[in-house]
C-alpha positions as CSV (number, residue, x, y, z in Angstrom):
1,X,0.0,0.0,0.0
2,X,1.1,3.5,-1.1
3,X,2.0,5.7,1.8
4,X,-0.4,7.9,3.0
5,X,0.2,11.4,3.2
6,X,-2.3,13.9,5.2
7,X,-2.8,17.6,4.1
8,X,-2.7,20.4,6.0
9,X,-2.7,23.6,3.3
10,X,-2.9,27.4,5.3
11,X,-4.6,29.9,4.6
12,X,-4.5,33.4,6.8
13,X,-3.9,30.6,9.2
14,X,-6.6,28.5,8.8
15,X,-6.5,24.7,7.6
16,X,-8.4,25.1,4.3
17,X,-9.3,23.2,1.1
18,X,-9.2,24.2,-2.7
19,X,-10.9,22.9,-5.4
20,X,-9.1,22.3,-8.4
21,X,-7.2,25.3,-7.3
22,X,-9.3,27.8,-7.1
23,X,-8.7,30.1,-4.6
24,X,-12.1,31.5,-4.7
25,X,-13.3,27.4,-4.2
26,X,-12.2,27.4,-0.5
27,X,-13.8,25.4,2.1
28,X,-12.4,26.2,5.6
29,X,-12.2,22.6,7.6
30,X,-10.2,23.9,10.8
31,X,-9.3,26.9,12.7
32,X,-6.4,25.2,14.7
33,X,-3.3,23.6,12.1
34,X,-1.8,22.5,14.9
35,X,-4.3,20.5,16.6
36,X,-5.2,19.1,13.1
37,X,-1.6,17.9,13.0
38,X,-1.7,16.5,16.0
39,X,-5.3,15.0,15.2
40,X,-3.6,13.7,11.8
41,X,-0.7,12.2,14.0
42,X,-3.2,10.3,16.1
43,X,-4.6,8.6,13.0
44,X,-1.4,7.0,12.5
45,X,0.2,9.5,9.9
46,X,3.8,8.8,8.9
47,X,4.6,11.7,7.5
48,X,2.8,15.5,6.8
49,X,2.5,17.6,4.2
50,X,1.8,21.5,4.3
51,X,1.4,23.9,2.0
52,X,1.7,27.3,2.7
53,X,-1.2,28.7,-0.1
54,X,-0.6,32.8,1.0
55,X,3.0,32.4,0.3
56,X,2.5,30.5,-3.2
57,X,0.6,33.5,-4.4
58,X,3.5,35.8,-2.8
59,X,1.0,37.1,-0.3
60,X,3.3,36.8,3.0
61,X,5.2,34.6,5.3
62,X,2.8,35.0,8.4
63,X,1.9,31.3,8.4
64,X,5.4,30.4,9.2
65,X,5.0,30.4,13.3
66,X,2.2,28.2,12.7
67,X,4.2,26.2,10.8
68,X,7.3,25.9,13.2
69,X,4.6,24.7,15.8
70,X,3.4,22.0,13.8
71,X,7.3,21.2,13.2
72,X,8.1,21.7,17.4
73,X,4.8,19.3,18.3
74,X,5.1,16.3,16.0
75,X,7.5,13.7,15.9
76,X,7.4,12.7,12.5
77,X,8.8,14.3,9.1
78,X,6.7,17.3,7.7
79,X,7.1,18.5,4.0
80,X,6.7,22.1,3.2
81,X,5.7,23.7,0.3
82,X,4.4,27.2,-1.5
83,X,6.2,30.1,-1.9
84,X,10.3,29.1,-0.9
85,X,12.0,30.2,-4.2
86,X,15.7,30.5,-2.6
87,X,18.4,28.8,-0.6
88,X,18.0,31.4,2.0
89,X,14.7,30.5,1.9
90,X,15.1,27.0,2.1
91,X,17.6,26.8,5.0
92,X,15.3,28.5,6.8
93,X,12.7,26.0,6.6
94,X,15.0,23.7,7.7
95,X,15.8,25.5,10.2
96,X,12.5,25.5,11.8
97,X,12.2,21.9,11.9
98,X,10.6,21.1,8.2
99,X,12.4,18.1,7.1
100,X,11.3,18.2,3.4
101,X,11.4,21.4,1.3
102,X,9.0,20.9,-2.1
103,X,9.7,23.7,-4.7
104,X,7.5,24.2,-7.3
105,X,8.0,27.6,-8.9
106,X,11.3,27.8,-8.3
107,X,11.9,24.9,-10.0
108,X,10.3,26.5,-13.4
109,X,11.9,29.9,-13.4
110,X,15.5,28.7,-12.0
111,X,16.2,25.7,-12.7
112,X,19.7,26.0,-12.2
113,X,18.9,26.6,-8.0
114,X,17.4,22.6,-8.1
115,X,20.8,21.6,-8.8
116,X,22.8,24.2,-6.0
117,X,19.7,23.1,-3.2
118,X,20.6,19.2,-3.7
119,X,24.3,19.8,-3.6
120,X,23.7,21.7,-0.3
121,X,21.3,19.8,1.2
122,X,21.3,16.3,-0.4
123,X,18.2,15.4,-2.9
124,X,16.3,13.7,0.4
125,X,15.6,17.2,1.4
126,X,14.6,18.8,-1.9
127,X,11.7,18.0,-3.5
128,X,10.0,19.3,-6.9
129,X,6.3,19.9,-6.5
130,X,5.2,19.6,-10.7
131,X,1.2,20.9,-10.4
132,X,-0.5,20.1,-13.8
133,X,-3.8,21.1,-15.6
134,X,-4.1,18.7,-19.2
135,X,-0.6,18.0,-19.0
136,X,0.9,21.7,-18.7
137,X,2.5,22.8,-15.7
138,X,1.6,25.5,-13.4
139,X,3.0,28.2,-11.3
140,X,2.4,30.9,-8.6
141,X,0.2,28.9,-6.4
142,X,-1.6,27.5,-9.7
143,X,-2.3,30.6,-11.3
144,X,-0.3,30.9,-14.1
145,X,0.4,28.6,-17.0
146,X,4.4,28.1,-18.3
147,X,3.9,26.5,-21.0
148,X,6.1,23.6,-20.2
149,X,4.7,20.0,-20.2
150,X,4.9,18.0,-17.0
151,X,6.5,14.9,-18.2
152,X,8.9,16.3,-20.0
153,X,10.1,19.1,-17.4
154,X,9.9,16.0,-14.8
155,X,12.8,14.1,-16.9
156,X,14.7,17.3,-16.8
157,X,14.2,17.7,-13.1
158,X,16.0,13.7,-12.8
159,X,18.6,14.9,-14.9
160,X,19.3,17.7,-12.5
161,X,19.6,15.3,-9.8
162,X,15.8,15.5,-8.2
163,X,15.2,12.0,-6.6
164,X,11.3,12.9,-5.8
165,X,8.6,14.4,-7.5
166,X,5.7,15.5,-6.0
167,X,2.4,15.5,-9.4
168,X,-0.5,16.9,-8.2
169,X,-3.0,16.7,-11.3
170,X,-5.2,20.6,-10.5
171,X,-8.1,19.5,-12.0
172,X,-9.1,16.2,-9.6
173,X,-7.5,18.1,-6.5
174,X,-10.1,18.7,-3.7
175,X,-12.6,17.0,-5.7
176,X,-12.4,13.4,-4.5
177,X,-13.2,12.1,-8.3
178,X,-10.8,9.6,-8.4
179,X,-7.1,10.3,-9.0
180,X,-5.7,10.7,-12.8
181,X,-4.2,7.2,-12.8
182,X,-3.0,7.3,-16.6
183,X,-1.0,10.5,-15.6
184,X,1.0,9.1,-12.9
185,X,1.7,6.1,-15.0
186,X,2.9,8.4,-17.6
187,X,5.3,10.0,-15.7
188,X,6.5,7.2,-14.0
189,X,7.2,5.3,-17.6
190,X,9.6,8.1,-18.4
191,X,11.6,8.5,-15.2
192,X,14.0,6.1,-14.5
193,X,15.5,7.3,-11.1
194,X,13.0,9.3,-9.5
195,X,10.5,8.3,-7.1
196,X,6.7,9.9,-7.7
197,X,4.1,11.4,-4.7
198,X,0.6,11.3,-6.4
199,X,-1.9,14.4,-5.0
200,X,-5.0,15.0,-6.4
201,X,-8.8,13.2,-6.5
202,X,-8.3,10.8,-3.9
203,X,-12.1,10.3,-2.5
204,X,-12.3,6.4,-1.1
205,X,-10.2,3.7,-0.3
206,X,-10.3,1.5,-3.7
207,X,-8.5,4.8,-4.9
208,X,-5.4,3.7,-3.1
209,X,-5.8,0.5,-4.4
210,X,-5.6,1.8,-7.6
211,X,-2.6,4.0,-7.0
212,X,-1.1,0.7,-5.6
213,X,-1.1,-0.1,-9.0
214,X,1.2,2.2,-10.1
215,X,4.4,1.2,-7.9
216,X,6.3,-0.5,-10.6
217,X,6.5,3.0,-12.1
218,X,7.7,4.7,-8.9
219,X,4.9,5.8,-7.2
220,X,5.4,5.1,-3.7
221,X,2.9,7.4,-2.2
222,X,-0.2,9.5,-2.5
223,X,-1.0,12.9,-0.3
224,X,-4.5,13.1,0.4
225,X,-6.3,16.0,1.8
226,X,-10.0,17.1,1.3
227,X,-11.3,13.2,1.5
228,X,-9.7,13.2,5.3
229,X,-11.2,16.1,6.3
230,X,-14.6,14.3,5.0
231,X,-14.3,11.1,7.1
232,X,-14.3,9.5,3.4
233,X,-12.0,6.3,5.2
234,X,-13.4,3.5,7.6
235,X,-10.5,3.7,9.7
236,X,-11.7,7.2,10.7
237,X,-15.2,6.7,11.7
238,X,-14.2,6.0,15.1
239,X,-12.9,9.2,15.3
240,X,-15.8,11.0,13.6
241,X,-17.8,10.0,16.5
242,X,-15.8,12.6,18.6
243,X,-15.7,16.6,18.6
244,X,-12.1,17.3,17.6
245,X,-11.5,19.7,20.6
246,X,-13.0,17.3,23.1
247,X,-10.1,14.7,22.2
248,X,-6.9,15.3,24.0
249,X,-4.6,15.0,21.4
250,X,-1.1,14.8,23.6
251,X,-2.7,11.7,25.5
252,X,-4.8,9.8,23.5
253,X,-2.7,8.0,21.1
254,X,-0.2,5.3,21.8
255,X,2.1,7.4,19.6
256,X,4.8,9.7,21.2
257,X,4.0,13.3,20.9
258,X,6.7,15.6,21.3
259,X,6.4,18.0,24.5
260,X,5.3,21.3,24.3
261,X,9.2,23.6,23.8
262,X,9.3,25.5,27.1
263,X,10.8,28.3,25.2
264,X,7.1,28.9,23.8
């Protein structure tokens, strides 16, 4: 089975979901991101993945104490991505406790700073986030099309050294449709080297069965955001019973927590 990747994307704060990328197509599912981290922890998450949506649109970097906290109270790997378009940029995430920097963006316009991010900080810790509508990449927080196509600037991201590739496919994201299989197995046919997250459309569990398909062409796992938030998984109906504030999140879990800093 694929590993399973929960979503936390921010928004003036707020733990929100798009649909298909449309800023203006935002449901709000959570006033606390930390507390949904934790919450996310509890269900047995491996590993989490945030997106900063204010700074992919170059609005800001007020979400980043929010973002430290998450880092501070979970004791498992967090991925960050949206709006980090330098290595001052991305030492500073690392900094603050993110173990995974996606750039997406920055990828497109400088290429070259893929290459001078892995040599300084090894190709575990660099990621390229490729976001697609019908095949074409896109840019500034899904805005803006450059006229590049996604498989072919994926094999020029392996050839720069990028080891994973994280395709989210714009037009299933946040609508639980299914996810764009034939994509994935596309992209996966023509990379030899480099290992592929799947986002986008995930809505039930025979999804993941289907993305389990797909790991003879690298895809190892699948971040899933708006079908979490919707209870869509029998392994969270348990928890659906329950008012997320009236579950103590630092107890109730036979997974370690990290304690709260003292310096906060």
């Amino acid at each position: 089975m694929p590993l399973l990747i929960p979503a936390i994307d921010l928004r003036d704060g707020r733990c929100v979901q798009l649909r298909q990328g449309d800023y203006d197509e935002e449901t709000v599912y959570f006033d606390d991101p930390v507390k949904m981290a934790k919450l996310w922890r509890v269900q047995n998450a491996r590993t989490l993945h945030v997106v900063d949506l204010d700074a992919a649109r170059g609005e800001g970097d007020h979400n980043r104490p929010v973002i430290r906290d998450i880092c501070d109270t979970l004791d498992i790997p967090v991925q960050l991505g949206g709006g980090i378009r330098s290595l001052e940029q991305i030492e500073a995430a690392l900094e603050m406790g993110v173990y995974r920097v996606i750039l997406g963006t920055a990828a497109v316009k400088n290429p070259d700073l893929i290459e001078a991010a892995i040599e300084q900080f090894s190709s575990h810790r660099i990621v390229v986030g490729i976001d697609a509508r019908d095949g074409e990449v896109r840019v500034q927080g899904w805005t803006e099309g450059a006229g590049l196509d996604a498989v072919n600037f994926a094999r020029e991201m392996e050839a720069r050294g990028v080891r994973r590739i994280v395709y989210t496919d714009i037009s299933r994201d946040g609508t639980m449709s299914g996810p764009n299989i034939e994509a994935y197995r596309t992209m996966g046919s023509a990379l030899s080297e480099t290992r592929i997250t799947a986002s986008g459309g995930v809505g039930e569990y025979e999804d993941l069965l289907s993305i389990q398909t797909l790991q003879p062409y690298g895809v190892d796992s699948v971040i899933v955001g708006t079908a979490l938030y919707e209870n869509r998984f029998p392994c969270q109906q348990f928890w659906a019973w329950h008012e997320k504030d009236e579950i103590d999140l630092d107890t109730y879990s036979s997974a370690p927590l990290r304690p709260e800093s003292s310096e906060k």
